[in-house]
N, C-alpha and C positions, 0 to 999 in steps of 0.2 A: 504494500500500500504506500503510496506517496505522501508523507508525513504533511499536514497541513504545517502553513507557513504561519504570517502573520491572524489575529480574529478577521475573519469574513467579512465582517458588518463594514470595515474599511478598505476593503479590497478593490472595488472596481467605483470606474467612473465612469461619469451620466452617457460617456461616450460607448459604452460597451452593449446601450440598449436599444440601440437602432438597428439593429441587423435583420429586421423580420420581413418576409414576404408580405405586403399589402397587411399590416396586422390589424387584426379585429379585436375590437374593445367591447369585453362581454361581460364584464360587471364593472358595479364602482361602487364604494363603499366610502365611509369614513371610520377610524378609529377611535371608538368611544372606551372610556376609563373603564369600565367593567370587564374589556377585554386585555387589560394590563392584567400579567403576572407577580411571582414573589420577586421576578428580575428586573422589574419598574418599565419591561417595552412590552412587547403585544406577545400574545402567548401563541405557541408553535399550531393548537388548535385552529385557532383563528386565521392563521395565514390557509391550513389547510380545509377551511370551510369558504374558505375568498373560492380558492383553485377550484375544491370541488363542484359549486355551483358553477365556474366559470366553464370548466369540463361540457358539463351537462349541457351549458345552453350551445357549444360551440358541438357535438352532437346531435341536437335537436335541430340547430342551420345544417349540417350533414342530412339526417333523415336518417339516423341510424337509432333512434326513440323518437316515439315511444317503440318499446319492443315487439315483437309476433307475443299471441297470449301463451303463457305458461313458459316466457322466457322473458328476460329482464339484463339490460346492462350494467356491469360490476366491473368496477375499480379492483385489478389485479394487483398491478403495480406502481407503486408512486417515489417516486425517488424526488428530493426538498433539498434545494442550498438555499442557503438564508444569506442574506449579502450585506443588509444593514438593517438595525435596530429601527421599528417604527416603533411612534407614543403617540399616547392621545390627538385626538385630532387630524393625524396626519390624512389626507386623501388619497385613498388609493384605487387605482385604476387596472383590471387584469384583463393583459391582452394573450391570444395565443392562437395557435392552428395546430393542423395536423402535420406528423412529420414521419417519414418514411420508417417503416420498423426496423430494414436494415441500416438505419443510421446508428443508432444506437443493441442491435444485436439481438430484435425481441422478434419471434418465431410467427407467434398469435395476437387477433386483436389488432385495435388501433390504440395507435401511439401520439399523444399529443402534446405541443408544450407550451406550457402558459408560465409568464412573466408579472407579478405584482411589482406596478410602478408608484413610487411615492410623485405626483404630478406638481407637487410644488416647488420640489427639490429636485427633479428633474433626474432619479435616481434608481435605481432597481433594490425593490426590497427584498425578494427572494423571486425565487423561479422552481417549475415541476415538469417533470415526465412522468406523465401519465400512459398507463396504457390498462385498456377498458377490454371488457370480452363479453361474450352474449350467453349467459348463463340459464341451465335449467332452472328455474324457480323451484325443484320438486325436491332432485338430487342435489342440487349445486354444481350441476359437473359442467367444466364448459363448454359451448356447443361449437365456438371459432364464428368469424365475420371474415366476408371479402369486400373490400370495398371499391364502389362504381370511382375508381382512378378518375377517369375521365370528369367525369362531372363533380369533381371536389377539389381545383384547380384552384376556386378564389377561398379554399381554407386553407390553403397547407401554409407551410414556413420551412423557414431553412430552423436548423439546431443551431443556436451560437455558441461557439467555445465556452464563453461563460455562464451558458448553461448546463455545460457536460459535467459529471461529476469528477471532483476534485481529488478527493481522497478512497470512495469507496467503488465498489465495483459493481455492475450491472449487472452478473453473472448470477446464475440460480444458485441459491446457496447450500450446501451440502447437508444430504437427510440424513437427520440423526432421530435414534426414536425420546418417545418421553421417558422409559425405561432407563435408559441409559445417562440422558440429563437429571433427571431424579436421585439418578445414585452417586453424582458428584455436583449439583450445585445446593448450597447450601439454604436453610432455612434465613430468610433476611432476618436480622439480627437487629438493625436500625431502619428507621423511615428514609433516611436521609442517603443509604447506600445504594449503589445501581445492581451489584449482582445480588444475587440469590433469588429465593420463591417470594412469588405474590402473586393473589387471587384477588378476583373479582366478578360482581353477576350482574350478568345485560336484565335491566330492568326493561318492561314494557314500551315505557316511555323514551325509552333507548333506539327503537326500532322505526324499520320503516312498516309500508303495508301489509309486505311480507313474511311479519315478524321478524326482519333479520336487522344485526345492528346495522343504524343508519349508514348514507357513501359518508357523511362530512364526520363522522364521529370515527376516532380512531378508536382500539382497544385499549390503548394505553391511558384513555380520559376511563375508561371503567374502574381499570387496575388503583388507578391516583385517588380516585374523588372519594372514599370514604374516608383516605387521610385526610383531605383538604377539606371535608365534612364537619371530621373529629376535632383539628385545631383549628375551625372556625374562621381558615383564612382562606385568601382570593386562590387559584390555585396557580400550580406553577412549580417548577422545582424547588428543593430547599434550599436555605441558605444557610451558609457555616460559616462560623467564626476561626482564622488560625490562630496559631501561637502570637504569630506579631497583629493581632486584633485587627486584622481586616475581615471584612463581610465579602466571601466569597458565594458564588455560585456557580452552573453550571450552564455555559449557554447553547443551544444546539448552533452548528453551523452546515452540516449536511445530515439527512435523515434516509431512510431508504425502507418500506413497507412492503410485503408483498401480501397477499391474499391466499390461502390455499382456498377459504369458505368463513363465511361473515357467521359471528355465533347468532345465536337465534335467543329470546326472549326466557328470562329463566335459566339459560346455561350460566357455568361459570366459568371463566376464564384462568388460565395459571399460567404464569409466565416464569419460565427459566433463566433466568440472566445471567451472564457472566462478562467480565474487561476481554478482551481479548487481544489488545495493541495497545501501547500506551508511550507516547513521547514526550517532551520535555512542557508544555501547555495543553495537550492534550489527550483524550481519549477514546477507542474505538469497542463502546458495548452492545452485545448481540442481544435480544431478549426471543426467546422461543414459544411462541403463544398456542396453548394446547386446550384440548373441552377436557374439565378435571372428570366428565358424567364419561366418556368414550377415549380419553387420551389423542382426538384424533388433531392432529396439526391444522393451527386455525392460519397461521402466517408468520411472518418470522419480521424483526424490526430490528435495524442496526442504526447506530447513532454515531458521529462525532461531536461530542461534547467539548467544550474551549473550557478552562478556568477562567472563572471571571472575575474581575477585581471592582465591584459595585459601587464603588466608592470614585475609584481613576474612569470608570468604565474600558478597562480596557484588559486583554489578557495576560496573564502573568504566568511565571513557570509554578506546578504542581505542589503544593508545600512537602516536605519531605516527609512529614506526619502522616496526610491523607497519599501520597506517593507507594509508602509501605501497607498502609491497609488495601490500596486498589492492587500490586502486587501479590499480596499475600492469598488472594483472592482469585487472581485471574486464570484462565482456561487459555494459551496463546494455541492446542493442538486443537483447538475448534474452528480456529481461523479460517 
């Protein structure tokens, strides 16, 4: 993996967001304070509820939904760099198309990329690759889409470098069962830690029509929210204090989701987690998300998280304290 460099959020400039085919502008939003996390910008959530509404309607200008009955399109894959921190108020704008599968290496399905731009600042706040498939509603299995080429000319786009992934990789990631991650990742110990076990249950109201969890809601809002219930605060990852008393946290900078099948209303979710790279500011955790009722692999969720110094805003190297406990911990032959 290519060690990330510098934090993300200051990496590229306003010039690196022009490179789109004819780009279509398929929502626009504002950033309201409710969507502020424990890290005082916009929480990783909400960037991915911008994309996925933006997905959908640039599908629905396709004519690829609504779906044939007793088939429905699902979000396989979504891969997230995050480029800079938005806060309150900021306007944001997401534009995107569709973009050839072998650009990026993906078999099935359409593949699309959409760009969150902050339009005051003239700036890209993250970017996604998405790629969607036309699913059994019964089985969940997928059924595959071909798409009319021809006649989907004024949606596509080119992929821009800066929206390729940086540090992780596109690649289907290697099947391991639960059996076997069960008998070496640990029970979590702290709220505050990335690896070990944690559970969670798709409430009703979690769901779409089809009792399955919503497109815009990740697993990981299930797993989190009865911490962020219990201490009463806004959610978001935690924050730590180190030795030389700064207020650290952890901020994502690239993210990467896949799908095998959405839980359904009532299950409970268990995630596996383990470090599996870790360099001098940052770190690379896999989380393995399973049905605790069937063991069966729901999708699998990798992270680059930056150390963040909330105070400078900006990232710092790993305190040598929390350094040995992510070591001490980590699975690097999962990689």
């Amino acid at each position: 993996m290519a060690a990330p460099g510098s934090l993300g959020f200051t990496s590229l400039s306003a010039g690196h967001i022009c490179n789109m085919i004819e780009p279509l502008l398929l929502h626009e939003s504002v950033v309201t304070e409710d969507e502020i996390d424990t890290l005082g910008h916009l929480n990783v959530r909400f960037y991915v509820e911008r994309a996925v509404n933006a997905n959908l309607a640039l599908l629905r200008r396709a004519g690829i939904i609504p779906a044939p009955a007793g088939q429905m399109m699902r979000r396989v894959d979504t891969y997230n760099r995050f480029h800079r921190e938005q806060f309150t108020g900021a306007p944001l704008h997401t534009y995107g198309g569709i973009v050839p599968n072998e650009s990026v290496g993906v078999a099935a399905g359409v593949t699309t990329y959409l760009e969150i731009r902050n339009v005051d600042k003239g700036e890209t706040a993250a970017s996604f690759i998405m790629t969607s498939d036309m699913i059994d509603t019964a089985s969940q299995a997928r059924q595959g889409i071909k798409l009319p080429v021809a006649d989907l000319q004024s949606l596509t786009t080119e992929l821009p470098e800066a929206g390729r992934p940086r540090s992780l990789s596109l690649a289907t990631p290697g099947q391991v069962s639960f059996a076997e991650l069960d008998a070496v990742v640990p029970d979590e110990q702290e709220p505050g830690v990335f690896h070990g076990r944690r559970e969670g249950t798709v409430r009703a109201d979690d769901c779409d029509g089809q009792g399955r969890l919503k497109e815009e809601l990740e697993p990981l809002f299930v797993l989190f929210r009865a911490f962020a219930e219990q201490q009463q605060r806004q959610p978001g990852p935690p924050v730590f204090t180190d030795k030389a008393g700064r207020r650290l946290g952890w901020a994502m900078i690239e993210t990467r989701v896949t799908n095998e099948m959405r839980p359904a209303a009532g299950e409970t979710i268990v995630s596996l987690s383990a470090d599996l790279e870790l360099g001098e500011k940052w770190r690379h955790t896999r989380r393995w998300l399973f049905s605790k009722e069937s063991h069966a692999l729901f999708g699998v969720h990798d992270q680059i998280g930056m150390c963040l110094d909330l105070g400078a805003r900006r990232a710092i190297p790993i305190p040598d304290e929390m350094r040995a406990e992510i070591e001490a911990a980590a699975l690097p032959q999962y990689a």
